[in-house]
N, C-alpha and C positions, 0 to 999 in steps of 0.2 A: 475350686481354686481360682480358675479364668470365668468366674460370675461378673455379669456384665451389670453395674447397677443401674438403679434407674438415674441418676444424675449422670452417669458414662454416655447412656442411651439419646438422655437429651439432649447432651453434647454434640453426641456424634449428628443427630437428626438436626440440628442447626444449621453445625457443619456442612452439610450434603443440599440443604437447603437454600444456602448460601451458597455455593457451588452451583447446584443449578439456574440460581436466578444470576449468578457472574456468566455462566454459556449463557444462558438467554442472549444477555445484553451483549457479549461476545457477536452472537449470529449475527443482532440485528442491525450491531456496529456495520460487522462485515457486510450485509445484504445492501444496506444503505449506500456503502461504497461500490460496491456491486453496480448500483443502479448509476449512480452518481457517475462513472467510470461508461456505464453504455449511453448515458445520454451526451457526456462530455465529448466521447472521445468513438465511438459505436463500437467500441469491445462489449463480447458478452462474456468474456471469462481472464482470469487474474493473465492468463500463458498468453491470447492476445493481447492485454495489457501491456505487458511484457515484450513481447514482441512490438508494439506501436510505438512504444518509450526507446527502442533500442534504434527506432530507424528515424523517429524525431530526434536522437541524438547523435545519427551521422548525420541525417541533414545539417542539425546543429554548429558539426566542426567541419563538415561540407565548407557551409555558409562563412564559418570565421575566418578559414584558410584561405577564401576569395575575398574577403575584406581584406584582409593581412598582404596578400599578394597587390592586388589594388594600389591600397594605403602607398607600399613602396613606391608599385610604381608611379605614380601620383607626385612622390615626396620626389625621385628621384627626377623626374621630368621639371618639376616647375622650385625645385630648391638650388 
């Protein structure tokens, strides 16, 4: 009844074939960023990543909030 034919068989070995060489290129994406991300930034993993990003972006609004503070007082002194 559930005979698998040989055109079913080819199919599916394709399929899995393609799959495989999609991870492949998957990893190598990833591994690539990987590196990309330790030489950029000296993270050796996505969590320090993660973490480097999170405190470049309080520095980030650190840094705007004393522009912004500045700015006024700046305007408010010589306007």
């Amino acid at each position: 009844m559930n005979e698998i034919t040989e055109d079913t068989y080819r199919k599916l070995k394709r399929e899995v074939e393609e799959a495989k060489t999609e991870a492949e290129r998957a990893k190598g994406a990833l591994d690539q960023l990987l590196a990309q991300i330790k030489e950029e930034f000296g993270c050796s993993s996505l969590k320090e990543a993660k973490a480097k990003l999170e405190e470049l972006e309080a520095k980030k609004d650190s840094a705007a909030e004393k522009y912004q503070k500045a700015f006024k007082e700046y305007q408010s002194k010589w306007k």
